[in-house]
C-alpha positions in Angstrom: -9.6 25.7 -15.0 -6.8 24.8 -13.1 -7.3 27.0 -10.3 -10.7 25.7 -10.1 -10.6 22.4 -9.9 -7.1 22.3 -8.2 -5.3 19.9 -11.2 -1.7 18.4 -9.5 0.0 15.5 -10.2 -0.6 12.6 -7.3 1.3 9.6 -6.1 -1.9 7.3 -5.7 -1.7 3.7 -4.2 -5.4 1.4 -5.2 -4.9 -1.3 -2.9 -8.0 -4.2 -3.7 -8.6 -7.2 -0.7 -8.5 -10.5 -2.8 -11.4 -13.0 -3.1 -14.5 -10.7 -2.9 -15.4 -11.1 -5.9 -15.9 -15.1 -5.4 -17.2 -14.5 -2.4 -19.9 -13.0 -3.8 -20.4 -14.2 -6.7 -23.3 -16.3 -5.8 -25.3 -13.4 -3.5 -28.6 -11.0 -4.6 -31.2 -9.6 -2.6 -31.7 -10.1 0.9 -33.2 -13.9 1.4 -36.3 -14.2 3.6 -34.2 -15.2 6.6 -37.2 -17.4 7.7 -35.0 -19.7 9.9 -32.6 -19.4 12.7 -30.3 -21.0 10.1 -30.9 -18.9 7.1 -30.3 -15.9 9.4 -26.7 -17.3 10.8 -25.5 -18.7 7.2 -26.5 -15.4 5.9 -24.7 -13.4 8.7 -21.6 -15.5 7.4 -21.4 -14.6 4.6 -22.1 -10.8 5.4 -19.1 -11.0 7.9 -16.8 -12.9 5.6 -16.8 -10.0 2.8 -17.6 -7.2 5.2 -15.5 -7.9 7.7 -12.4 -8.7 5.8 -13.0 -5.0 4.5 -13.7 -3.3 7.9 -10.2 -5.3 9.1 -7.9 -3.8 6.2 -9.3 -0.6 7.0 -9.0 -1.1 10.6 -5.8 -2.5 10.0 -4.4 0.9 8.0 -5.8 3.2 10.5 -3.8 1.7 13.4 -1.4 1.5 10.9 -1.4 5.8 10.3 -1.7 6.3 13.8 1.1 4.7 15.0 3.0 5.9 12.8 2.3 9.6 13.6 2.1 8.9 17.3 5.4 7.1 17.5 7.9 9.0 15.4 7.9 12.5 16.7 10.8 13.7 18.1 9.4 17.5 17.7 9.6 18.1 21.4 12.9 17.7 21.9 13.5 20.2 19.3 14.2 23.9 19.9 11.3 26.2 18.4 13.6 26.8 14.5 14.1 23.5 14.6 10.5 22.8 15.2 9.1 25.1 12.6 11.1 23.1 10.0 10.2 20.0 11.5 6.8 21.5 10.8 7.4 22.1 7.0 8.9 18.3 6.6 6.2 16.6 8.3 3.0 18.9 6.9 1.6 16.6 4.1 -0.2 13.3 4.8 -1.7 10.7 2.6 -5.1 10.8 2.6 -7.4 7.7 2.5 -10.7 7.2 -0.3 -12.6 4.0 0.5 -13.2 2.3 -2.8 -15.9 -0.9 -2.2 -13.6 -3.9 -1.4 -10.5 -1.9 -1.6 -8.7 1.2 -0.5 -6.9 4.2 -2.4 -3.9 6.3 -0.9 -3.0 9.3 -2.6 -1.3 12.8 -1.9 -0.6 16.0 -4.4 2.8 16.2 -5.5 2.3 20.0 -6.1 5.2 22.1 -4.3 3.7 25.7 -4.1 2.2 25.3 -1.0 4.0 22.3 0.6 7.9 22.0 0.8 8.0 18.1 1.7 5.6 15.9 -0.8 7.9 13.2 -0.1 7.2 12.3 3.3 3.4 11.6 2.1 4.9 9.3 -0.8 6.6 7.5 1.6 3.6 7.0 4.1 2.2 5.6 1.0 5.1 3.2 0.3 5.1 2.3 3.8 1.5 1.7 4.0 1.0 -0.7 1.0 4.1 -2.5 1.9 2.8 -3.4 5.2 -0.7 -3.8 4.4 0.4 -6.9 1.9 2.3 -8.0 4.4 -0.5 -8.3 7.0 -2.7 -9.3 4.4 -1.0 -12.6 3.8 0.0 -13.1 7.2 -4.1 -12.8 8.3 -5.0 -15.1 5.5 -6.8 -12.0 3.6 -4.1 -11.4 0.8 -4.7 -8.3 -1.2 -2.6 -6.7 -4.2 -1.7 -3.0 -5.3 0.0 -0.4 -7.8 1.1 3.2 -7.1 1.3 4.9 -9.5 2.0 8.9 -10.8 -0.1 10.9 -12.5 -2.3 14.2 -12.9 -5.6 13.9 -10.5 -7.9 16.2 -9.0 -9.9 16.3 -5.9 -13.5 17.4 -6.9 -14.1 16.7 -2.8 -12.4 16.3 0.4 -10.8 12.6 -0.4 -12.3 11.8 -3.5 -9.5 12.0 -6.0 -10.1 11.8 -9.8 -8.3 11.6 -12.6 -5.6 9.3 -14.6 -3.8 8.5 -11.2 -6.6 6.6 -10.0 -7.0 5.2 -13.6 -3.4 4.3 -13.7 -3.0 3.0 -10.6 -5.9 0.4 -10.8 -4.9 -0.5 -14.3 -1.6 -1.0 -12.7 -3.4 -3.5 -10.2 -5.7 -5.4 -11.9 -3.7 -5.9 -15.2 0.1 -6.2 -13.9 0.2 -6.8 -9.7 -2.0 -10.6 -10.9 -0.7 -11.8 -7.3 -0.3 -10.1 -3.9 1.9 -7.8 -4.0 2.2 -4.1 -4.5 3.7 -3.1 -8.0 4.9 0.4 -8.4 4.8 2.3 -11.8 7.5 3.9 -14.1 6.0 7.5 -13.5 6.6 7.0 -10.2 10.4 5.4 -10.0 11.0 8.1 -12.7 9.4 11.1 -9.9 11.2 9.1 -7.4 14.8 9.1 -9.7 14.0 13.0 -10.4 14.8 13.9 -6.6 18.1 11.6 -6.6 19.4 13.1 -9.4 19.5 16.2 -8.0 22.5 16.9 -5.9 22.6 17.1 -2.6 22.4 21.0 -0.9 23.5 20.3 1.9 22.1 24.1 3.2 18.6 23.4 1.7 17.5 20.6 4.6 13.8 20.7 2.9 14.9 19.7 -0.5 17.9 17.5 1.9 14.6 15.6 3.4 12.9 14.9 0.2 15.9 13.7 -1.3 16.2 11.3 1.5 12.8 10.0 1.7 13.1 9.9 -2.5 15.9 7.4 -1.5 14.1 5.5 1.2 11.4 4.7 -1.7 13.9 3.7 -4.1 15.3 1.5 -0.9 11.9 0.0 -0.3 11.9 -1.6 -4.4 12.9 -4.7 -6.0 12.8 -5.7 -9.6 10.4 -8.7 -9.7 10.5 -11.8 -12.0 8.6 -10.0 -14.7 11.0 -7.1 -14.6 8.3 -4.5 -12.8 9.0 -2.6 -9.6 7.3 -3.8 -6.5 7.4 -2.5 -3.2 9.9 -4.7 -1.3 8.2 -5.5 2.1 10.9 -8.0 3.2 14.0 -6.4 1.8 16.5 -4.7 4.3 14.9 -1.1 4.5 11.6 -2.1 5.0 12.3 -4.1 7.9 14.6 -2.1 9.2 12.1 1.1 8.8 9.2 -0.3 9.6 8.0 -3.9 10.4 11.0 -4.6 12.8 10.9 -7.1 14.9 7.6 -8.2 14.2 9.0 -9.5 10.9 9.7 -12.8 12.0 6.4 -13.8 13.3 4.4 -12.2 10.1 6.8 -14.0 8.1 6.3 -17.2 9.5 2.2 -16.6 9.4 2.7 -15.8 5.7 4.8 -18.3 4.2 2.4 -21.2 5.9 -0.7 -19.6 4.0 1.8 -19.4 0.6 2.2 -23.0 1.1 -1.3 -23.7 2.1 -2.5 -22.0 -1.2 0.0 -23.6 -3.7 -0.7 -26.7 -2.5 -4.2 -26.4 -2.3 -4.3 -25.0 -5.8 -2.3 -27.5 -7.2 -4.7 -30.2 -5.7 -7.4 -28.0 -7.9 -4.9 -27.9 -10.8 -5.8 -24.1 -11.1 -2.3 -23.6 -13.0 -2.6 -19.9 -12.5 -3.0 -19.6 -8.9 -0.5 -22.3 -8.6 1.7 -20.4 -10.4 1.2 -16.8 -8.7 1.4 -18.7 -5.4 5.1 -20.5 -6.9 6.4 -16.7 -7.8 4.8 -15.4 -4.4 7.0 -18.4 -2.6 9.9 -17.8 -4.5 9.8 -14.1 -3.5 9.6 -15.0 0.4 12.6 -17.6 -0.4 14.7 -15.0 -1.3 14.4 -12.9 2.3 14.2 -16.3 4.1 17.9 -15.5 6.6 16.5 -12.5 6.9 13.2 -12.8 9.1 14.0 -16.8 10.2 
């Protein structure tokens, strides 16, 4: 059975675009479209769900390939060093398309491939910066990864209790933007950093590093869950850069926006996400202002 269907445990990230459902919640069949004006209001809507959902997956695939494209120092390595390099970098998150949302995942199994980390952390990575870009484009979305067994009954269509988990994770605990990330996978994450250091080992060396860079990339939220900290130090430092300052600006003017704009509506829950999402974006303010 298991060699069959290929059973592994997965680090899975279900990342879900915000606001589709309302969006939509008024829409059927196809109208008639009888009118120059049905045909343009219609089209608006199309490209206000639709398109939102084309540009986070846009958005990740630039994301992915910059980040393979820009990194690689392999060349400059001599040809052991480069068939390590090889080993380390071998394993990439794959991408399902889920309706309004996306799922990142990779296999965690180590018979085959020395480095699952680096995938996990191209997950981290990914979700962190998708939030980010999400608030900052005015088309918030939250997230979970999570651990857990899975299997791939296709090429990138995973099943199993990680993609389970993970949207539980999401829909029940993220409530806001943001990206939480589970206790199976801080403990998976805490398993590689209580091993010690081999220095002579470099694979299990790399794995133990990225295990930290994960760990780097958390913060312990209001409601005591994990999230993945997209304005914290390492983050920035890793990945957004410079950038930072202008996506920060762009995102804390749409917090504000919302809060107030909720709070006109005296919708006490989104009022109050938005309040926790501010607070959160107070916290980095010295560091990207």
């Amino acid at each position: 059975m298991e060699e069959e269907f290929q059973i592994s445990n997965y680090c899975a990230c279900f990342i879900d675009l915000l606001g589709q459902r309302n969006a939509l919640a008024s829409q059927n069949i196809v109208p008639d479209l009888a009118t120059v004006k049905e045909k343009e209001d219609f089209l608006k809507i199309v490209k206000s769900s639709v398109g939102s959902i084309e540009r986070l997956q846009s958005q990740a695939q630039y994301f992915r390939q910059g980040r393979s494209n820009s990194f690689s120092i392999r060349e400059h390595l001599d040809s052991e060093e480069q068939q390590l390099y090889d080993q380390m970098k071998e394993v990439k998150a794959k991408q399902q398309r889920w309706s309004d949302g996306l799922v990142y995942f990779s296999s965690l199994e180590t018979k085959t491939v020395k480095c699952p980390m680096s995938a996990v952390l191209e997950i981290f990575m990914l979700a962190g910066t998708l939030c980010f870009l999400g608030i900052a484009n005015k088309q918030p979305i939250r997230g979970a990864i999570e651990t857990a067994w899975g299997v791939e009954l296709h090429e990138n269509e995973l099943y199993g209790a990680v993609v389970a988990n993970s949207y539980t994770l999401e829909s029940n605990v993220a409530q806001y933007p943001r990206i939480v990330v589970g206790e199976k996978t801080i403990e998976y994450l805490d398993a590689y950093l209580k091993k010690p250091p081999q220095t002579e080992d470099k694979l299990m060396l790399y794995n133990r590093n990225c295990a930290q860079v994960c760990m780097n990339m958390t913060a312990i939220d209001q409601d005591g869950h994990y999230i993945v900290d997209y304005l914290g130090k390492t983050f920035t430092e890793s990945v957004t850069k410079f950038s930072s300052h202008d996506l920060y600006k762009l995102a804390y003017q749409y917090i504000c926006d919302q809060y107030e704009s909720h709070k006109a509506s005296k919708n006490t829950k989104l009022a109050l996400r938005y309040t926790w999402l501010r607070g959160y974006f107070h916290q980095n303010r010295d560091r990207h202002t």
